[in-house]
VEXRO-549730 format. One record per atom (N, C-alpha, C, CB): z, y, x; residue in one letter. Coordinates in steps of 0.001 Angstrom, whole numbers, plus 500000, padded with zeros to 6 digits. Last residue first. Glycine has a CB too. Layout:
REM VEXRO-549730
ZYXA;...
END
This chain:
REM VEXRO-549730
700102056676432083X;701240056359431727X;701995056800432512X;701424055262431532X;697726056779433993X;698180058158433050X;699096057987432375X;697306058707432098X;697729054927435878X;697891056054436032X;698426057310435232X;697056056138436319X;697047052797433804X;698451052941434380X;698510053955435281X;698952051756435044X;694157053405433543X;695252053699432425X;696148053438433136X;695341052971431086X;693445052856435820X;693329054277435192X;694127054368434057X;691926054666434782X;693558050042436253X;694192050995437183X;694798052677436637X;693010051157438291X;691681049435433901X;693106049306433965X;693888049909434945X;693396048121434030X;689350049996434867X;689911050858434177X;691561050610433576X;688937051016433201X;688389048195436865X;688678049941437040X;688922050716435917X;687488050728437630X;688413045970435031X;689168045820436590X;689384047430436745X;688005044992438118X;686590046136433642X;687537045780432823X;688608046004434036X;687352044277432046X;683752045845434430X;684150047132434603X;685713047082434037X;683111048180433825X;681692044298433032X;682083043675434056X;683132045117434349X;680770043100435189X;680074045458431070X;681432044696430795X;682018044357431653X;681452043674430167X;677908046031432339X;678435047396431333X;680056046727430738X;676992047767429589X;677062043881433009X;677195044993434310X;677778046104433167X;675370045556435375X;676275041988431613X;677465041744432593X;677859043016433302X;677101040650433705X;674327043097430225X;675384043254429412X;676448042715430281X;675233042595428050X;672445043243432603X;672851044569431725X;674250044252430991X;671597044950430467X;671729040429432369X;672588041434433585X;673344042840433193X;671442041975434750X;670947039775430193X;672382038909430364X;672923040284431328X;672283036921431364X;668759041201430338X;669522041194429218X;671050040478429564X;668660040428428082X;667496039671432195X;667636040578432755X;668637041293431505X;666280041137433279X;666488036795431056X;667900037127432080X;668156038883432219X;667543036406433982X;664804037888429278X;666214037597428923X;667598037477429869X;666081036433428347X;663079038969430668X;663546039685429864X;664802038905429589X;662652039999428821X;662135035816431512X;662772037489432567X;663282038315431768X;661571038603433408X;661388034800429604X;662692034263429892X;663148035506431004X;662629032517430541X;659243036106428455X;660396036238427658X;661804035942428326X;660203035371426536X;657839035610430848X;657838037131430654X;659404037034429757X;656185037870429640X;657379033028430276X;658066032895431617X;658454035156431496X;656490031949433379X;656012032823428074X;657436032462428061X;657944032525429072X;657757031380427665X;653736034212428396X;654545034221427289X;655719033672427554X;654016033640426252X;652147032538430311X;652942033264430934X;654039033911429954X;652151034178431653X;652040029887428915X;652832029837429709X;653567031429430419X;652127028959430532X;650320031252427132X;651356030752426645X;652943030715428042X;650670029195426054X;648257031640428963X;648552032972428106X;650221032298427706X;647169033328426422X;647457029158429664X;648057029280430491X;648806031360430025X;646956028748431887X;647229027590426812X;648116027623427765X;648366028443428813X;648050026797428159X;644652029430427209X;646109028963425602X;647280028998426003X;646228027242424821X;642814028723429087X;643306029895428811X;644467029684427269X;641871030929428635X;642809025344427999X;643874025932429467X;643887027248429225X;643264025715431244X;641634025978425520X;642539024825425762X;643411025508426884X;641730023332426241X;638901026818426454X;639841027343426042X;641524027304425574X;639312027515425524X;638249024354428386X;638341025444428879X;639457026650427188X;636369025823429430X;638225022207425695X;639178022089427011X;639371023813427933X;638230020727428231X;635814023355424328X;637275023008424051X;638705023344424937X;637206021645423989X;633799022740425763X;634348024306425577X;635617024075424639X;633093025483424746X;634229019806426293X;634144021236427590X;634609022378426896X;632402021747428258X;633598019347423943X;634774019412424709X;634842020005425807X;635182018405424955X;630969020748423329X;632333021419422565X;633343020985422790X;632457021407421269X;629423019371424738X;629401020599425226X;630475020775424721X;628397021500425005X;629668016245423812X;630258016990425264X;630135018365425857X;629754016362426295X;628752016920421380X;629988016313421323X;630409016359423458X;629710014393420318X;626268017536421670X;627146018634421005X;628216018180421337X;627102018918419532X;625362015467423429X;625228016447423674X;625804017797423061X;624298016309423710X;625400013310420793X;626015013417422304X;626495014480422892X;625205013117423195X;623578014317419263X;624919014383418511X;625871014276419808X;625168013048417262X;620867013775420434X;621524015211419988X;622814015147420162X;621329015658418536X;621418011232420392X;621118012022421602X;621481013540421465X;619618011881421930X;621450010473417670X;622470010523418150X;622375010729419846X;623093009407417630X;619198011615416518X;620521012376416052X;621676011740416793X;620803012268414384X;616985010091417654X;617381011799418256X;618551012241417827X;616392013039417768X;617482007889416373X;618009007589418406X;617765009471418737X;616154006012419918X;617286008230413602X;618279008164414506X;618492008175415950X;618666007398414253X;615537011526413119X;615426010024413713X;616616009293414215X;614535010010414869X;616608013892410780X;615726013391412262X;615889011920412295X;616398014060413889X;616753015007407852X;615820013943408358X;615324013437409505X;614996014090407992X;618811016641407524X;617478017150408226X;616223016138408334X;617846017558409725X;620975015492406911X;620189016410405616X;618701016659406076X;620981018130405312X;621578014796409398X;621367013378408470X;620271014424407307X;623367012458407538X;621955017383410538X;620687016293411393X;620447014919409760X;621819015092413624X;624382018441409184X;623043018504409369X;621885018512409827X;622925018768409263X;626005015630410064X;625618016086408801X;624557017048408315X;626551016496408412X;626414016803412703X;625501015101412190X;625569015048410715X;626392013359412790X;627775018948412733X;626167018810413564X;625320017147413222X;626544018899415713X;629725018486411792X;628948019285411342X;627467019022411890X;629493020519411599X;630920016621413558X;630974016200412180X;629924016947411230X;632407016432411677X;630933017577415925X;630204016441415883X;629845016333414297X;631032015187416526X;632746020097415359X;631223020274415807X;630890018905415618X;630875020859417414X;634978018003415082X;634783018748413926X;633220019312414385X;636097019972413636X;635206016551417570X;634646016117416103X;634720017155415049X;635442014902415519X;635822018786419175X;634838018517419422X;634304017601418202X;634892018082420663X;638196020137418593X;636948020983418185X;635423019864418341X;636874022544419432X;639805017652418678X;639787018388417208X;637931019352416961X;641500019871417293X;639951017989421838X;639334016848421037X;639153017151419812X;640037015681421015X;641132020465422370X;639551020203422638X;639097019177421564X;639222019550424247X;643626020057420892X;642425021480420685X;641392020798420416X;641996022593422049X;645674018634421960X;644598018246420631X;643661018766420218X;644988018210419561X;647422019819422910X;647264018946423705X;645758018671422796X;648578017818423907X;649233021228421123X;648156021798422004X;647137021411422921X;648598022383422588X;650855019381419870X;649680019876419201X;648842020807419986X;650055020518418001X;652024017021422433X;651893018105422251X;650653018442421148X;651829018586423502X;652914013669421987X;651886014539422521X;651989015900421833X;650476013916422329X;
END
């Protein structure tokens, strides 16, 4: 599995972890700290996940930009070498 793959879920126990540590310091009730604790733990995968795909999809275009640049690097250097044919003519001219 991909480490990008791991965002959401990472953000969402790490908010769970914080948010039930200070509910336990807080003294609520258990059946509220873990109604609460629910409710943090499916908002911050949601907001996980949504930032999760803008990552990717910044990423994805990151590499589809690098790989155009690169072909277009191959062309240039075929097209300034490719020229080996018209200039041999030219030198046996001037011999």
């Amino acid at each position: 599995m991909k480490k990008s793959k791991l965002f959401a879920p990472f953000l969402m126990l790490l908010a769970a972890a914080i948010a039930a540590i200070a509910m336990f310091r807080g003294n609520y009730d258990t059946t509220e700290l873990l109604a609460i604790l629910l409710c943090v733990m499916l908002f911050f995968y949601f907001l996980g996940s949504l930032i999760q795909k803008k990552v990717l999809s910044f990423m994805d275009q990151i590499m589809e930009k690098e790989r155009m640049e690169a072909e277009n690097e191959g062309e240039v250097i075929e097209k300034s070498g490719s020229n080996p044919e018209e200039e041999s003519p030219a030198k046996e001219e001037n011999s």
